[in-house]
Every structure is written in structure tokens, then in C-alpha cells.
C-alpha positions in Angstrom: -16.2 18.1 -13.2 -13.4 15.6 -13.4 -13.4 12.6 -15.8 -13.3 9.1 -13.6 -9.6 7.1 -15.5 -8.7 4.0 -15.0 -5.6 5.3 -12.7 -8.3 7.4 -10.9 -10.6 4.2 -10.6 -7.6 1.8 -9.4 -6.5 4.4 -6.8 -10.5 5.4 -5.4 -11.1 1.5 -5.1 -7.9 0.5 -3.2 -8.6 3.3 -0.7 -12.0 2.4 -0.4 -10.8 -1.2 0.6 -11.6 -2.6 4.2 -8.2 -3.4 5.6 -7.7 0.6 5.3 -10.4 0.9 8.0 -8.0 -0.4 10.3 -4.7 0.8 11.7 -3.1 -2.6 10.4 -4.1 -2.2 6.7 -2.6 1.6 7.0 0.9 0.6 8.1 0.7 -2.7 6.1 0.1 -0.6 2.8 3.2 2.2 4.3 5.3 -1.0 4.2 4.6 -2.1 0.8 4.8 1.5 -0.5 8.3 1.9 1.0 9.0 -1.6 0.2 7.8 -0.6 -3.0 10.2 2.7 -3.5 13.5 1.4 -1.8 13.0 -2.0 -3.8 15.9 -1.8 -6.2 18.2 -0.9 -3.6 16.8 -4.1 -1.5 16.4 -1.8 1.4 13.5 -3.7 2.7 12.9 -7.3 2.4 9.0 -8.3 3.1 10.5 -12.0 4.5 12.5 -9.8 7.2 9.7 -7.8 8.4 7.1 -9.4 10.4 5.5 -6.9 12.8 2.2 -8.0 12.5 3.0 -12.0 12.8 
């Protein structure tokens, strides 16, 4: 048995959101998470990607 957290929770409920059911949401949330990681060497700037506009 494994006690539910509130990182647990957080994590369990984002991946249980709709736009994951879709391809979109998937590479939408790889975007942020890279944008997320590279973000203090400004790698990736969310105004200069527009793939799905």
C-alpha cells in the first residue's frame, strides 16, 4: 500500500486530464516540460513556437 501525497495527487490528476486523451495535449505538455527544463538557458521561447496555431 502506498500513501496518496499531495505531489502524488497533483501528478495522478494532471494525467488524468482530457487534453492528454489526445495527441495534441501529449506534445503540448512535451513542449512545456522542455520549455520547462531548457528555461534558464532561454532555449525555447513559447511566443516562437506555434505548431498547433
Amino acid at each position: 500500500m502506498w500513501s496518496l501525497n499531495e505531489k502524488n495527487y497533483l501528478v495522478v490528476s494532471f494525467l488524468l486530464k482530457p487534453s492528454w486523451l489526445t495527441m495534441r495535449g501529449f506534445f503540448y505538455f512535451v513542449l512545456k516540460m522542455l520549455g520547462f527544463l531548457f528555461s534558464n538557458n532561454c532555449i525555447f521561447k513559447y511566443n516562437d513556437i506555434k505548431i498547433f496555431e
